[in-house]
PDB file of N, CA, C, O and CB in Angstrom:
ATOM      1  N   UNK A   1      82.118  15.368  46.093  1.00  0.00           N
ATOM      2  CA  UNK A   1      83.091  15.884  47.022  1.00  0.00           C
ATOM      3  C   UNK A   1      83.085  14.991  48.256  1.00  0.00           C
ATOM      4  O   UNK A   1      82.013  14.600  48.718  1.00  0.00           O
ATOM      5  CB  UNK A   1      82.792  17.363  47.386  1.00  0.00           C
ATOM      6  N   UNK A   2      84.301  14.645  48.824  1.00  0.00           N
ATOM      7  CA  UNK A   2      84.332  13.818  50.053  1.00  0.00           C
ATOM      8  C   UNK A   2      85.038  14.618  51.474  1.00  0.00           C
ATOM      9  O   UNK A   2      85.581  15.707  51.288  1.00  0.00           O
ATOM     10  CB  UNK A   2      85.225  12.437  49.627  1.00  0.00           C
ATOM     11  N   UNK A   3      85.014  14.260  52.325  1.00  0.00           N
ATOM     12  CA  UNK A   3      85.802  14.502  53.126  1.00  0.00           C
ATOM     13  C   UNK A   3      87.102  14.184  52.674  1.00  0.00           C
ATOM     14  O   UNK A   3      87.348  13.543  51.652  1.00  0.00           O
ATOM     15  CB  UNK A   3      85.462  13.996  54.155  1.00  0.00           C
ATOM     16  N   UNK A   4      87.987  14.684  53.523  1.00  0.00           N
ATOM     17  CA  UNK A   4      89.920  14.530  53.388  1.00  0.00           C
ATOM     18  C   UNK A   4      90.152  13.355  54.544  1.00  0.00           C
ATOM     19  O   UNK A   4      89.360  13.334  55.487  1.00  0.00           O
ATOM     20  CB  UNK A   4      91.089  16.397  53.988  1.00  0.00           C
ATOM     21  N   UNK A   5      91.110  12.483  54.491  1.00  0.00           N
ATOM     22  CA  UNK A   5      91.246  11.222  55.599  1.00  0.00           C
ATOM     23  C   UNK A   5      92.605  12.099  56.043  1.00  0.00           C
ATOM     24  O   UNK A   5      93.261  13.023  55.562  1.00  0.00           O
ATOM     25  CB  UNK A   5      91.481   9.187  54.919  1.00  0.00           C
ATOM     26  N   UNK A   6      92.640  11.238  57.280  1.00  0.00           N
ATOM     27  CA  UNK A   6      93.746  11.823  58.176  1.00  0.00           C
ATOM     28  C   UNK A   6      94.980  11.619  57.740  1.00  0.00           C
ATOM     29  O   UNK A   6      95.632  12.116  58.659  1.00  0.00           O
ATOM     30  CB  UNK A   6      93.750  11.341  59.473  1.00  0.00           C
ATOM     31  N   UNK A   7      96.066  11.064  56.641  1.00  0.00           N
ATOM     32  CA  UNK A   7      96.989  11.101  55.789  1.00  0.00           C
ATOM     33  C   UNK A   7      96.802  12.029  55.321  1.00  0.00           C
ATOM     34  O   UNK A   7      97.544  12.926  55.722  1.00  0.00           O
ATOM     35  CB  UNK A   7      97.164  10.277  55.055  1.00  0.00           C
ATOM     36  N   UNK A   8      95.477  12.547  53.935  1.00  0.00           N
ATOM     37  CA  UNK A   8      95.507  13.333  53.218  1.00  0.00           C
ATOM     38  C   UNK A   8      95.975  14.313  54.072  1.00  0.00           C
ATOM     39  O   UNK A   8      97.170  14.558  53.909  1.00  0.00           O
ATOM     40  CB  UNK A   8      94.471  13.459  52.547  1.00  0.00           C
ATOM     41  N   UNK A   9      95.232  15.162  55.213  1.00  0.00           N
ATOM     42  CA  UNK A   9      95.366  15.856  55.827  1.00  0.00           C
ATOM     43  C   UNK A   9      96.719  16.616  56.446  1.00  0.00           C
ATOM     44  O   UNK A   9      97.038  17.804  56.405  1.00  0.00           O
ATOM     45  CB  UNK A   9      94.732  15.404  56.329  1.00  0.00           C
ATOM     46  N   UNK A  10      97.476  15.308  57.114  1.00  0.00           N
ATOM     47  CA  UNK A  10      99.081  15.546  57.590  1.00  0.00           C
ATOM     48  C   UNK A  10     100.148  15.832  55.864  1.00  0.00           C
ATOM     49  O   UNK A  10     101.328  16.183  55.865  1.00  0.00           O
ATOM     50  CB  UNK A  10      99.735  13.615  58.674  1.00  0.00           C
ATOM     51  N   UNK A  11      99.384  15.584  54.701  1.00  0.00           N
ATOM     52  CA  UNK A  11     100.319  15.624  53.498  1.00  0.00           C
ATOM     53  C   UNK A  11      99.706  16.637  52.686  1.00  0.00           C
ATOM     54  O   UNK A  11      99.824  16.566  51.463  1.00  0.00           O
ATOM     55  CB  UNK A  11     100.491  14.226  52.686  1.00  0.00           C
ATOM     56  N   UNK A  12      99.256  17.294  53.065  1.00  0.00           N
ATOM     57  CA  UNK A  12      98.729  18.779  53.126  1.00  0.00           C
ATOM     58  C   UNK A  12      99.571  19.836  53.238  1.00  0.00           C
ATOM     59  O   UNK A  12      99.968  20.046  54.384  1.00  0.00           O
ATOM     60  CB  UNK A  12      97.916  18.986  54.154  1.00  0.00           C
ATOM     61  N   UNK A  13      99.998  20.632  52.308  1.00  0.00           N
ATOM     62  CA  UNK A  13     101.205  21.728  52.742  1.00  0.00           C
ATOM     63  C   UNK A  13     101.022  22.436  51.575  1.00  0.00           C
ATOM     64  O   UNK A  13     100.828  21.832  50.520  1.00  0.00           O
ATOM     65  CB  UNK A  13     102.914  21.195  53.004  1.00  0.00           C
ATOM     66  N   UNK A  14     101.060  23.759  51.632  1.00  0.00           N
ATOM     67  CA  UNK A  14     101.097  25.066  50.722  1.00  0.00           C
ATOM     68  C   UNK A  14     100.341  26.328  51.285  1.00  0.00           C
ATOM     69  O   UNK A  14     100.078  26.820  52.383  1.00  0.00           O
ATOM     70  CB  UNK A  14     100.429  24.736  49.298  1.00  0.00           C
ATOM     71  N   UNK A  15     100.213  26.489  50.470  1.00  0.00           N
ATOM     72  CA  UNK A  15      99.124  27.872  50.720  1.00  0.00           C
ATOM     73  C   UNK A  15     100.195  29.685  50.620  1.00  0.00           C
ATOM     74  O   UNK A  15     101.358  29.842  50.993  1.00  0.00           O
ATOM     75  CB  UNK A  15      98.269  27.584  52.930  1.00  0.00           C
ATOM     76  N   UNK A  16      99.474  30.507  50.146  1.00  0.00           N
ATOM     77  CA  UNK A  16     100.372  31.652  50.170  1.00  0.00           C
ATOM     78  C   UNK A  16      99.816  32.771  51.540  1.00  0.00           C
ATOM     79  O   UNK A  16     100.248  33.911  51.713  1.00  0.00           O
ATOM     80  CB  UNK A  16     100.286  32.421  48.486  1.00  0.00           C
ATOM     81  N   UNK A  17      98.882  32.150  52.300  1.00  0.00           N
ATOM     82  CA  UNK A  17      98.929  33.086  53.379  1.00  0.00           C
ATOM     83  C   UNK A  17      99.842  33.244  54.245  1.00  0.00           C
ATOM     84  O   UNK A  17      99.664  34.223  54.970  1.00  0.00           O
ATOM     85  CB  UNK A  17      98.089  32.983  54.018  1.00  0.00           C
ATOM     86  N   UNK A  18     100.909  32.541  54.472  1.00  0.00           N
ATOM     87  CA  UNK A  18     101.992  33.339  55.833  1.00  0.00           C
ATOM     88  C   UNK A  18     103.249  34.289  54.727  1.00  0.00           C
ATOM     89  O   UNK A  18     104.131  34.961  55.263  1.00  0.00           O
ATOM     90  CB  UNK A  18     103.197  31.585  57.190  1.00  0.00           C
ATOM     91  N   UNK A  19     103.132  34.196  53.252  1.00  0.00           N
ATOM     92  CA  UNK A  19     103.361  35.014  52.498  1.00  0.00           C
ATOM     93  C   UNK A  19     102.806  36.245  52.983  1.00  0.00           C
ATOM     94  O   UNK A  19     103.394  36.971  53.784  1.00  0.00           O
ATOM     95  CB  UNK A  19     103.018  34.634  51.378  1.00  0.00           C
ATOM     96  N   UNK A  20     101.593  36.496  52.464  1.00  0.00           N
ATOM     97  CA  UNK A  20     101.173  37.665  52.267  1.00  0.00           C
ATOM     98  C   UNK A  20     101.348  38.366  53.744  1.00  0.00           C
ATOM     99  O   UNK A  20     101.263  39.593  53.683  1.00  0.00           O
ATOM    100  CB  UNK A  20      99.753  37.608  51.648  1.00  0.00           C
ATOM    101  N   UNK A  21     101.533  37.933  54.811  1.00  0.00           N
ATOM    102  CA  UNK A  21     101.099  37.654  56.150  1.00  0.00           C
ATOM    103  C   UNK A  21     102.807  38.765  56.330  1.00  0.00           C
ATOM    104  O   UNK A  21     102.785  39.922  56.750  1.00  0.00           O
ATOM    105  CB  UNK A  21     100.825  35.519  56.816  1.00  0.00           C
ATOM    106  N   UNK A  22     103.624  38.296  56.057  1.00  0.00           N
ATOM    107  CA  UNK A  22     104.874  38.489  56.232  1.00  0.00           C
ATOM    108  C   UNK A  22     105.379  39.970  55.270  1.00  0.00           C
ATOM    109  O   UNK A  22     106.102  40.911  55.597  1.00  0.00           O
ATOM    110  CB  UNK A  22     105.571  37.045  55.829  1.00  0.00           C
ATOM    111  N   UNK A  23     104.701  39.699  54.084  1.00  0.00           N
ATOM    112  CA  UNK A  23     104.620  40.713  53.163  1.00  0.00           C
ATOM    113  C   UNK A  23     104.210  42.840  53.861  1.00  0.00           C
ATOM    114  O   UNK A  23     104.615  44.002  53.854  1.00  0.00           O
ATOM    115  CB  UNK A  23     103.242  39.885  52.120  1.00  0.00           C
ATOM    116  N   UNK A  24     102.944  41.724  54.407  1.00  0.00           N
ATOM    117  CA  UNK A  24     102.276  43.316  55.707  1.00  0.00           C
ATOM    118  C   UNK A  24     102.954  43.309  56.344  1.00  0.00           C
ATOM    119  O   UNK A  24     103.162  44.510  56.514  1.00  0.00           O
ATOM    120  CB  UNK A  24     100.932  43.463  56.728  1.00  0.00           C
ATOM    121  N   UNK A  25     104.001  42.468  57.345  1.00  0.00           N
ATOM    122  CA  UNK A  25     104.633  43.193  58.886  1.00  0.00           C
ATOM    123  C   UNK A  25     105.753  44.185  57.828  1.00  0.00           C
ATOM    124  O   UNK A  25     106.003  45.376  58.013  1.00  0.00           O
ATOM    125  CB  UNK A  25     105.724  41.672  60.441  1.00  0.00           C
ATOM    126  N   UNK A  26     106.265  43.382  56.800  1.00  0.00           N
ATOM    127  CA  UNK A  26     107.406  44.185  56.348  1.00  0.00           C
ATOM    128  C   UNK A  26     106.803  45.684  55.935  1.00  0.00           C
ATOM    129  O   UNK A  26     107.330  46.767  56.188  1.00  0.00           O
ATOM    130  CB  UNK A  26     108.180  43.397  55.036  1.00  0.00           C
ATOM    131  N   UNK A  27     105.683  45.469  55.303  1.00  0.00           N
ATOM    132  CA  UNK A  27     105.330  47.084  54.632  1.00  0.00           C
ATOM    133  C   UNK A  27     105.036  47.672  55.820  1.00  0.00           C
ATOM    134  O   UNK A  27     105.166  48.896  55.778  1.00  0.00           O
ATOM    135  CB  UNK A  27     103.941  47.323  53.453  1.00  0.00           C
ATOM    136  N   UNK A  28     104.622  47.155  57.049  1.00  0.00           N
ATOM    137  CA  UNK A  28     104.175  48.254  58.241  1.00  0.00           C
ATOM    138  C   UNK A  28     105.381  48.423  58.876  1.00  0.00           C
ATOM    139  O   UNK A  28     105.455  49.619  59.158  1.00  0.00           O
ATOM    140  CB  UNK A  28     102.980  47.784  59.390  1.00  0.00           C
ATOM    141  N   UNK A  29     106.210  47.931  59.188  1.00  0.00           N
ATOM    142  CA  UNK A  29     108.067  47.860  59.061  1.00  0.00           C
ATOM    143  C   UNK A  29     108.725  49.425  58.779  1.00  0.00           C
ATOM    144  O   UNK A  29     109.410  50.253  59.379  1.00  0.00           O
ATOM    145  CB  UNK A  29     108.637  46.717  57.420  1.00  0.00           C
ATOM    146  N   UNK A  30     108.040  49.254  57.444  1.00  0.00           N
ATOM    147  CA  UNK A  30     108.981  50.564  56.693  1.00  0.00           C
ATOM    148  C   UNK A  30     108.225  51.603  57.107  1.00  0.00           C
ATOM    149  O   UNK A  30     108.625  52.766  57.160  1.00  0.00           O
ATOM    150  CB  UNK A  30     109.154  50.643  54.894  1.00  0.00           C
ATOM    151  N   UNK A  31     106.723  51.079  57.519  1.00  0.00           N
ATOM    152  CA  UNK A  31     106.046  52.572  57.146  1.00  0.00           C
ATOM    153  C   UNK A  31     105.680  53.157  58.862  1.00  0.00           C
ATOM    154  O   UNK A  31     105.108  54.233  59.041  1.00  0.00           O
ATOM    155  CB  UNK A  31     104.239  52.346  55.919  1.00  0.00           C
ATOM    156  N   UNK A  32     106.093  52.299  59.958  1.00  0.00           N
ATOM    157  CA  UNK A  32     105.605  52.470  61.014  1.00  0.00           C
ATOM    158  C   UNK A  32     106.782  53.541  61.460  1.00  0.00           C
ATOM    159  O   UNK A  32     107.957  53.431  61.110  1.00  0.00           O
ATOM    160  CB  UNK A  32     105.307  51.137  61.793  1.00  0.00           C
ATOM    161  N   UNK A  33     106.184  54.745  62.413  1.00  0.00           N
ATOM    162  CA  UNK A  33     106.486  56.391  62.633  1.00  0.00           C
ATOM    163  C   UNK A  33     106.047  55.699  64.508  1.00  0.00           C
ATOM    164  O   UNK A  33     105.025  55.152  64.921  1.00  0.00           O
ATOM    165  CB  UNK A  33     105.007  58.085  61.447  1.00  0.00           C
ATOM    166  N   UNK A  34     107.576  56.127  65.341  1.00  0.00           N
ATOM    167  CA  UNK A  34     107.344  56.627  66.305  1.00  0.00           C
ATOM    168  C   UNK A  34     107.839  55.137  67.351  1.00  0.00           C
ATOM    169  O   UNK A  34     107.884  54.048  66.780  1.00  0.00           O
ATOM    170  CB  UNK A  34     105.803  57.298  66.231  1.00  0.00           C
ATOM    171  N   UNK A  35     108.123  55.208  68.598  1.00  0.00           N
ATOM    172  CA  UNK A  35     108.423  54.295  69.120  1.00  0.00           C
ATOM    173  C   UNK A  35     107.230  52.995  69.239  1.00  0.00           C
ATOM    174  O   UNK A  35     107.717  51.866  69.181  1.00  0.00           O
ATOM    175  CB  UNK A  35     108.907  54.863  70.216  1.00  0.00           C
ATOM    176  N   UNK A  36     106.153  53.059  69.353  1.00  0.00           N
ATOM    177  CA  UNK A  36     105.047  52.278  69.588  1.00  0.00           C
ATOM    178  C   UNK A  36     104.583  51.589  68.099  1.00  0.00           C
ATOM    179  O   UNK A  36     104.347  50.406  67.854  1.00  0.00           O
ATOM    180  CB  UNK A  36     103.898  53.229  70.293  1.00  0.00           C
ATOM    181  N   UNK A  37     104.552  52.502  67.404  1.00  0.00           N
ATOM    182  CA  UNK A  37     104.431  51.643  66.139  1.00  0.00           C
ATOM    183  C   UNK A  37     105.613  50.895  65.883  1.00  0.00           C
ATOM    184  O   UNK A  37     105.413  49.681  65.858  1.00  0.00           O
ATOM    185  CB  UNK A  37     104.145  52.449  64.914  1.00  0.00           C
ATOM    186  N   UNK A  38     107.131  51.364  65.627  1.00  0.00           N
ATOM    187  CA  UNK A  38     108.204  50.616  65.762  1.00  0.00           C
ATOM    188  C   UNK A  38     108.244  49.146  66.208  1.00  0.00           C
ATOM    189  O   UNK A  38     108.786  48.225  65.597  1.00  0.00           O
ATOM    190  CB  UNK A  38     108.872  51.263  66.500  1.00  0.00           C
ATOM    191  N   UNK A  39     107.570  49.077  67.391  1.00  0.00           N
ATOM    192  CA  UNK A  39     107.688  48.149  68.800  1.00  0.00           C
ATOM    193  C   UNK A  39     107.005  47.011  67.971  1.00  0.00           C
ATOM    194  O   UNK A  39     107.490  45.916  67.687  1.00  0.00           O
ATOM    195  CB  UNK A  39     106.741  48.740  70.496  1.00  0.00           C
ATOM    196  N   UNK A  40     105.271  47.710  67.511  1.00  0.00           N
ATOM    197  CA  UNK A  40     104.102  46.878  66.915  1.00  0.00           C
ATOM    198  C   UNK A  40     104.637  45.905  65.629  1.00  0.00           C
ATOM    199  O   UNK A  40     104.481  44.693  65.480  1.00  0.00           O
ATOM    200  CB  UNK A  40     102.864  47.993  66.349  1.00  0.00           C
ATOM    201  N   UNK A  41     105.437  47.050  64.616  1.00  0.00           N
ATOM    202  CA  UNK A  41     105.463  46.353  63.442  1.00  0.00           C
ATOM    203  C   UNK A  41     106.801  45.723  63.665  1.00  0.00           C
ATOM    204  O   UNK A  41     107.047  44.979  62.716  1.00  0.00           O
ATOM    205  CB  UNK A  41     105.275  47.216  62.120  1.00  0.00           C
ATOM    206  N   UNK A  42     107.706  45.731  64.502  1.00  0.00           N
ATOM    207  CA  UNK A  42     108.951  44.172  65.185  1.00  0.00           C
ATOM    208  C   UNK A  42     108.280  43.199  65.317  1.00  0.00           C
ATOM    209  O   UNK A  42     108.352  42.203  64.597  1.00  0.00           O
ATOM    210  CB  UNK A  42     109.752  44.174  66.817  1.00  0.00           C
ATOM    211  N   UNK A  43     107.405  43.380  66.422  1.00  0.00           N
ATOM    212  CA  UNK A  43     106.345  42.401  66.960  1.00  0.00           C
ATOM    213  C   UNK A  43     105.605  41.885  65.824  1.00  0.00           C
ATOM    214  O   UNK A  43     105.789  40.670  65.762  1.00  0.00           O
ATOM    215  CB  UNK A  43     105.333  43.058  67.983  1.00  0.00           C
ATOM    216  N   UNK A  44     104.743  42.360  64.776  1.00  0.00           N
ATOM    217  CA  UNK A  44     104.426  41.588  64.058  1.00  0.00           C
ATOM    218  C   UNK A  44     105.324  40.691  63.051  1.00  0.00           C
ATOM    219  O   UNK A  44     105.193  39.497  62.781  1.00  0.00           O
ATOM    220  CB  UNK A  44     103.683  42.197  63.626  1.00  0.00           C
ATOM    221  N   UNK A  45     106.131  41.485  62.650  1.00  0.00           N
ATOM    222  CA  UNK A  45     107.543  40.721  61.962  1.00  0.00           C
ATOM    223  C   UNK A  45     108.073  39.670  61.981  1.00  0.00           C
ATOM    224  O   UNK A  45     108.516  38.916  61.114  1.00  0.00           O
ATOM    225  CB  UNK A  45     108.489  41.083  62.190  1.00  0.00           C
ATOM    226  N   UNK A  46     107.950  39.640  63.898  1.00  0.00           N
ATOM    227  CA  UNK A  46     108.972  38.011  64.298  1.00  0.00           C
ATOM    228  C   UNK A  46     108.107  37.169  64.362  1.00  0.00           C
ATOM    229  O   UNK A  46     108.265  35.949  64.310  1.00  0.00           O
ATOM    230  CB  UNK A  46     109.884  37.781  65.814  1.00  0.00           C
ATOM    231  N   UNK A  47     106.960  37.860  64.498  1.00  0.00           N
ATOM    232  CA  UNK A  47     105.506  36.149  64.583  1.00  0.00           C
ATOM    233  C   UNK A  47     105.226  35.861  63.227  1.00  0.00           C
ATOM    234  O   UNK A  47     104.802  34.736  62.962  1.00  0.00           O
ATOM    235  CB  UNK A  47     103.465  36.496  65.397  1.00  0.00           C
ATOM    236  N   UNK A  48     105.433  36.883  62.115  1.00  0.00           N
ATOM    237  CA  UNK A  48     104.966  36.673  60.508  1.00  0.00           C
ATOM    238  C   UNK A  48     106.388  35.365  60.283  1.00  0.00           C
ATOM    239  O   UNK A  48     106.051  34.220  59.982  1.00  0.00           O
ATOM    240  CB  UNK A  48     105.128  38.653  59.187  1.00  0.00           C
ATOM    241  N   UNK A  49     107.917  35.704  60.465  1.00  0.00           N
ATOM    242  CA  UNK A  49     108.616  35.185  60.296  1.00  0.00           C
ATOM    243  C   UNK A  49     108.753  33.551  60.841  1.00  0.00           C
ATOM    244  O   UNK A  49     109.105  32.513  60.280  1.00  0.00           O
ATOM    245  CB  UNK A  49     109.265  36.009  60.529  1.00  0.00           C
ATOM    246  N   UNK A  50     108.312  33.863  62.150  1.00  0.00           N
ATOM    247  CA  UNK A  50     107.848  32.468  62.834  1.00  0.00           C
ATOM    248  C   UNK A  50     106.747  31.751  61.820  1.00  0.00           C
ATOM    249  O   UNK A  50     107.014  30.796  61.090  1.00  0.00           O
ATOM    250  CB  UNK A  50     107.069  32.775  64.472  1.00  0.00           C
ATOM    251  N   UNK A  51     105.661  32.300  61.905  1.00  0.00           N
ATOM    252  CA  UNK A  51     104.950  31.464  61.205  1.00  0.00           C
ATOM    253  C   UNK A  51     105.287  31.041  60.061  1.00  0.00           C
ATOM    254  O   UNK A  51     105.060  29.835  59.963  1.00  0.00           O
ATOM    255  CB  UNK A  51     103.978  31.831  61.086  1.00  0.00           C
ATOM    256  N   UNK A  52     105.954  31.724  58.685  1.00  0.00           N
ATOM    257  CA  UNK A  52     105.855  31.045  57.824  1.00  0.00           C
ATOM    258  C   UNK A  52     107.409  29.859  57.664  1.00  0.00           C
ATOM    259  O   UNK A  52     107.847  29.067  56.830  1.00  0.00           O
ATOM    260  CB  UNK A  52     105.491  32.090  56.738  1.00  0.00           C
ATOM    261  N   UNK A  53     107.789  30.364  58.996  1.00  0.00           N
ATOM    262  CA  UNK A  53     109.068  28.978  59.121  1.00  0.00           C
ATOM    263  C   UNK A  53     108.117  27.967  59.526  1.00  0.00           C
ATOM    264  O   UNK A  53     108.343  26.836  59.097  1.00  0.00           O
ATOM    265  CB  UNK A  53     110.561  29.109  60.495  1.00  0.00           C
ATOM    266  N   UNK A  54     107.222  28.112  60.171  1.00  0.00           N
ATOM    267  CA  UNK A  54     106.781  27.174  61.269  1.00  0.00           C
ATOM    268  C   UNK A  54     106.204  26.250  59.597  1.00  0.00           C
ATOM    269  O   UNK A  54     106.454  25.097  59.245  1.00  0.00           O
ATOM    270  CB  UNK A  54     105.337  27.940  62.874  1.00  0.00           C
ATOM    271  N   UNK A  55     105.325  27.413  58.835  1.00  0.00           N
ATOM    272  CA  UNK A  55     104.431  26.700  57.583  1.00  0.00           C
ATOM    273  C   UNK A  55     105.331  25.532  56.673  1.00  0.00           C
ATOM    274  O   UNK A  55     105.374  24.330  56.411  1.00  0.00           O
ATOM    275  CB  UNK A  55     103.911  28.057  56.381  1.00  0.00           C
ATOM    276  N   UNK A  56     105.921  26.669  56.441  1.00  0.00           N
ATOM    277  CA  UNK A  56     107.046  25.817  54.896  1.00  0.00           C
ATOM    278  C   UNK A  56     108.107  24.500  56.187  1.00  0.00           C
ATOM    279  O   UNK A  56     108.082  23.284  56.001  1.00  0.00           O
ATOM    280  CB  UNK A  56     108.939  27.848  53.657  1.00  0.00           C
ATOM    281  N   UNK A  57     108.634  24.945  56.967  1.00  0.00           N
ATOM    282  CA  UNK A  57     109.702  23.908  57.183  1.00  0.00           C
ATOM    283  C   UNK A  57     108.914  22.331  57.763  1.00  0.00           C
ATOM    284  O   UNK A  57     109.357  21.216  57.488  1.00  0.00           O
ATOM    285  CB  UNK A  57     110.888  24.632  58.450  1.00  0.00           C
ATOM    286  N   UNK A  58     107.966  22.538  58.407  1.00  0.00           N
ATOM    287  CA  UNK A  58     107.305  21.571  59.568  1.00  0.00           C
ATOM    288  C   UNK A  58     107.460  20.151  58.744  1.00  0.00           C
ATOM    289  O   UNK A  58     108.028  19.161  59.206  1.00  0.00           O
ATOM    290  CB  UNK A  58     105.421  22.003  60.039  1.00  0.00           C
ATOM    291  N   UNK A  59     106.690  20.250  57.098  1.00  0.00           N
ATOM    292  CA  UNK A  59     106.598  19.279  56.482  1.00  0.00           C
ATOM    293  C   UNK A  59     107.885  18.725  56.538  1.00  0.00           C
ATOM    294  O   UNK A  59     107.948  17.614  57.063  1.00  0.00           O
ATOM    295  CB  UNK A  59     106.082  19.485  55.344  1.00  0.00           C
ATOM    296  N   UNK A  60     108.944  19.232  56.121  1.00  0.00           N
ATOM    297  CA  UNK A  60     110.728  18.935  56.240  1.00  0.00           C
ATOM    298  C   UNK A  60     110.939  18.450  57.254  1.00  0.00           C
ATOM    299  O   UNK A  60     111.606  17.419  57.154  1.00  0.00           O
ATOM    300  CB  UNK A  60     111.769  20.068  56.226  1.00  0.00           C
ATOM    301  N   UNK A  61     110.664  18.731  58.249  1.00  0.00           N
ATOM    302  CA  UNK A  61     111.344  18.235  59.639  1.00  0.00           C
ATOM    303  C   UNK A  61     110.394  17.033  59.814  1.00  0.00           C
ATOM    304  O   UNK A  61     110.936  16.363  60.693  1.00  0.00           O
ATOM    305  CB  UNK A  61     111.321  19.443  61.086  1.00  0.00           C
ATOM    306  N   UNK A  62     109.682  16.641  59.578  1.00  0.00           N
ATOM    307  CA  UNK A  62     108.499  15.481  59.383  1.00  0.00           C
ATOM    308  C   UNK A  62     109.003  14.428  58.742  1.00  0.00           C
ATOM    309  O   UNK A  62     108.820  13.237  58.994  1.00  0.00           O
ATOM    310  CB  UNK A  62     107.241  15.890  58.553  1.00  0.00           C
ATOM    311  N   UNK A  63     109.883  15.095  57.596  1.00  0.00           N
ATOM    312  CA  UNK A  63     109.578  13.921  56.119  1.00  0.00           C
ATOM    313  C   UNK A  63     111.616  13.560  57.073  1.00  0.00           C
ATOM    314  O   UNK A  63     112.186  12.515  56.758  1.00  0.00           O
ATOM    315  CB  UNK A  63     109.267  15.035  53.306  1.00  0.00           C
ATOM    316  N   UNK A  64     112.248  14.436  57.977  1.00  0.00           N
ATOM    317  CA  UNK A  64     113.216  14.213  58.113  1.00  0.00           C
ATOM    318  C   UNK A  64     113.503  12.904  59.329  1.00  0.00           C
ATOM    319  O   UNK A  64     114.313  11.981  59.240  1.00  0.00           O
ATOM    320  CB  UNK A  64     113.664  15.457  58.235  1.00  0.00           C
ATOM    321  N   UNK A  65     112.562  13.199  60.422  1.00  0.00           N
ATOM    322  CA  UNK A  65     112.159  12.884  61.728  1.00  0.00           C
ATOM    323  C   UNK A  65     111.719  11.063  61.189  1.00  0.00           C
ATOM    324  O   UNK A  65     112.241  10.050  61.654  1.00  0.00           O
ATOM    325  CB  UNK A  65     110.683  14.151  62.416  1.00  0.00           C
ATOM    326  N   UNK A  66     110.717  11.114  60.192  1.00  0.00           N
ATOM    327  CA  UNK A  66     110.633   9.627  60.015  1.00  0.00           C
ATOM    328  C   UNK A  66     111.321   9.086  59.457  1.00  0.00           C
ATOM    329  O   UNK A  66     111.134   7.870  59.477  1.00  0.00           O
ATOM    330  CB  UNK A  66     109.785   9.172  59.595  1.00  0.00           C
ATOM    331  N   UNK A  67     112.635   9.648  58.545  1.00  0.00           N
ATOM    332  CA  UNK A  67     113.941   8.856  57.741  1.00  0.00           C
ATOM    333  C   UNK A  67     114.354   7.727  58.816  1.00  0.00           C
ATOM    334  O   UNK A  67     115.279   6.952  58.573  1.00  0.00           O
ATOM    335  CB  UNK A  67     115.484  10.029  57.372  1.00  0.00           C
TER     336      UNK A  67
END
């Protein structure tokens, strides 16, 4: 086993955690009762949504930015 070099590293992209991540704000979404939970599971929603734009697109805007 070696270390990863700093290419490998930047060409690095996947993973299913801002999936699953996004998966929970939605189920606490449906299931959140009352103004404060409401508020919580928005709030988690738009940062789950952020993040997994931030995950999946970054490589794209990368591979676009150096064309």
């Amino acid at each position: 086993m070696r270390e990863l070099t700093a290419n490998e590293i930047e060409a690095t992209t996947g993973g299913v955690l801002p999936i699953v991540g996004i998966g929970i704000a939605i189920a606490s979404k449906l299931s959140a009762t009352g103004l404060a939970g409401w508020a919580l599971s928005s709030a988690g929603l738009i940062l789950s949504s952020y993040q997994v734009a931030e995950h999946y697109l970054e490589p794209k805007l990368k591979q676009i930015h150096n064309q």
